[in-house]
C-alpha positions, 0 to 999 in steps of 0.5 A: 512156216505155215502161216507162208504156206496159208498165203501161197494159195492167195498169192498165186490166186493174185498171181492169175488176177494179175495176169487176167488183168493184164490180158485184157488190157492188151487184148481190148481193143477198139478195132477188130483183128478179124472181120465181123458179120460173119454170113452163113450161106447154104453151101455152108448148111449143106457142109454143116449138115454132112458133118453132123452126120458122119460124126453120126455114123459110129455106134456106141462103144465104136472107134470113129474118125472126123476129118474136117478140113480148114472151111469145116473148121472155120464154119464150126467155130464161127457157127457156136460163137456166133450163138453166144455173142458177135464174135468172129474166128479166123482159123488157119492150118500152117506147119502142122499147128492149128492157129486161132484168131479170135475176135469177140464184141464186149459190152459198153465199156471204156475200155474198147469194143472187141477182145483180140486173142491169138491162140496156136495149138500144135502136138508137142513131142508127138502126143495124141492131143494138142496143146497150147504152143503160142497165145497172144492177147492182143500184141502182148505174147504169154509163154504158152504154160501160162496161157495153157493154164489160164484157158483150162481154169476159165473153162474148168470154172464157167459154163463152158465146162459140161461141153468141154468135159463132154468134148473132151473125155472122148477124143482119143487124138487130133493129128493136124496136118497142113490141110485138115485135121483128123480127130480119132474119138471113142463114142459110148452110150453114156456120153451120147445120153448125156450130150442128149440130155446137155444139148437139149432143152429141158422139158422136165423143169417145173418151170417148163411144165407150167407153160405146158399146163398153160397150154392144155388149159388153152386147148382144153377151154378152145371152141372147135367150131373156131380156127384156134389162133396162135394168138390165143396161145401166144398171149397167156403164155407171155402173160405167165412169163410176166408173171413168172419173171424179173431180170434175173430170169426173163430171158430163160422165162422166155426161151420155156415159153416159145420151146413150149409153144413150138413143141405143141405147134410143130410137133403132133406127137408131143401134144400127148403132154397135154393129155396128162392131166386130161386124157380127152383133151384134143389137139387143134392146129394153130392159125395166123391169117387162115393158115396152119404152116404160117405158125409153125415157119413163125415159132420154128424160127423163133425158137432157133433164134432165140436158143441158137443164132438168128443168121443160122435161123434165116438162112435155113428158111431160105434153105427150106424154102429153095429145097420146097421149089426143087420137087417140094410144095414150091418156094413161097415168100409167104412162108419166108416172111413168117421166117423172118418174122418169126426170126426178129421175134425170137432175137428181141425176146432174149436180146436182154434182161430189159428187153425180155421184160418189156416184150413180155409186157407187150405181148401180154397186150397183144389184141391178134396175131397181127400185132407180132406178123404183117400179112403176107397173103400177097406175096408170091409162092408156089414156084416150082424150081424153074419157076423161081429161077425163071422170075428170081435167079438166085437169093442173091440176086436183085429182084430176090433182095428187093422183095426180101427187104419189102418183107423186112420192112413190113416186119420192122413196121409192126410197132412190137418190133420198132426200137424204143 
């Protein structure tokens, strides 16, 4: 009797191997089941930007409510896929049941390129929060227990846990209705110290202060008689990351590198980090091509690519750029193209472990900062906003284009950039 009881656990841990495998054999495929190259447009900022902050208005230790409508839900959803992979959701609201169509892109295999999953959820019995009433892997239909099971062990046993446990231990109920969805949530001081602290970069790891030791070494030995060049930061900090790296850890190597850069260069107040270990260390502003806003455009985008999403990261560019033109310095394409230089940077610095590598290595032979950005000194800017539509119209129209793809192409001339 004890040596069945000693096999149930390995039959039901076969049980759930089983089932995974079938899923995906069913689930991969080479065709899509929803659209990729999902675009993030600045309608969809602004609606971003109002969700962040009405989930903001409650106090700690306060009832609050969320009402996201269909658009709210599809831009959320798309938005935290689309920082971890190519993916794309398609989500619909039908019958009072909330219906995910999930499309993710797999590494080479011979399988199939994506994984299509179908995922309904609805309150049964009229509970405050809902459950898995429908899944589907593909064309294969698993009974919702089942698929309920699978998805709360997979969560439970990844990464994804710290989010879900965070998300979840607030939400009082989700009443979905035909055209949105209400989540009531109780917000304490603790779980917004710790989302804080989880959605944060870490700046306390050994690993994090050595680069910003490297960057006080910098600034401390910097000639004030001399504009500092980024490059003279940029360099030794990618050399140290060489050092520090193998594949295991390039890309999280190179993530500390530029955080630590653009918290010196974008943020004043957090150069005191380099006064700790010397009190009269100075600050001095980095330079690309006689110009202070070129690094800090450059490594702002960089970082937002290389630890959230490089669409999110060129879209919010233009969006500042067009909110400059409206009563602001002016729409400049010179900053733009430090957008997106600073963009494609930050995609091929994490792209891979190998990539990671070799970016490295050749930033660590850099010679100035025009091995990393092309001059944009020629381009237009300071346009006010009738200005910009008087000669541009809109980001979407021809003359707009052109000129953003001459900057793509000048940025993709630079051989840092050019694909192996």
């Amino acid at each position: 009797m004890i040596k069945h009881l000693l096999r149930l656990p390995l039959y039901c841990l076969g049980t759930l191997l089983a089932i995974g495998v079938i899923i995906i054999l069913f689930g991969v495929s080479d065709h899509p089941d929803v659209q990729l190259g999902w675009t993030l447009g600045h309608e969809d900022i602004l609606r971003a930007r109002k969700i962040l902050r009405e989930g903001s208005k409650t106090s700690p230790d306060e009832i609050g409510t969320l009402v996201l409508s269909k658009e709210d839900l599809n831009l959320a959803a798309n938005y935290l896929l689309n920082r971890y992979s190519k993916s794309a959701v398609e989500i619909s609201l039908k019958a009072n049941k909330l219906k995910f169509i999930v499309t993710a892109t797999l590494p080479e295999n011979p399988l199939g390129k994506y994984l299509n999953i179908t995922i309904r959820l609805g309150n049964a019995d009229d509970g405050p929060l809902p459950t898995v009433t429908k899944f589907k892997a593909g064309k294969l239909l698993l009974p919702s227990s089942i698929a309920a099971y699978l998805i709360d062990y997979g969560i439970r046993h990844s990464a994804l846990n710290a989010y879900f446990l965070l998300a979840t231990r607030q939400i009082q109920a989700v009443k979905i209705d035909p055209d949105k969805i209400t989540v009531t949530y109780f917000s304490d001081l603790k779980t917004l110290i710790q989302a804080r602290q989880l959605l944060s970069p870490e700046a306390s790891t050994s690993a994090f202060n050595d680069y910003q030791k490297k960057l006080g070494e910098i600034v401390a030995g910097h000639d004030p008689k001399w504009r500092l060049s980024f490059a003279d930061l940029l360099k030794p900090l990618f050399t140290l990351a060489y050092q520090r790296s193998d594949l295991n850890n390039a890309i999280d190597e190179n993530k500390l590198a530029i955080i630590a850069l653009n918290d010196y260069i974008n943020k004043q107040e957090t150069h005191r980090f380099l006064t700790s270990a010397n009190a009269s260390t100075p600050y001095y502003a980095a330079f690309m091509y006689k110009r202070s806003d070129l690094a800090q455009h450059f490594i702002g985008s960089a970082t937002l690519t290389a630890s959230m999403n490089g669409q999110v990261s060129k879209v919010v560019g233009e969006e500042k750029e067009l909110s400059d033109a409206d009563g602001g310095s002016g729409f400049s394409f010179v900053d733009l193209a430090a957008d997106k230089a600073g963009t494609r940077f930050g995609e091929l610095a994490t792209a891979s472990p190998e990539q990671a590598r070799k970016f490295q290595k050749a930033l660590s032979e850099i010679k100035g900062y025009n091995d990393i950005m092309p001059d944009p000194t020629d381009l237009p800017e300071h346009m006010n906003e009738s200005e910009f539509k008087s000669r541009y119209g809109s980001t979407s129209s021809p003359a707009y284009q052109r000129l953003s793809q001459e900057i793509d192409e000048r940025i993709a001339a630079i051989p840092l950039y050019k694909p192996d």
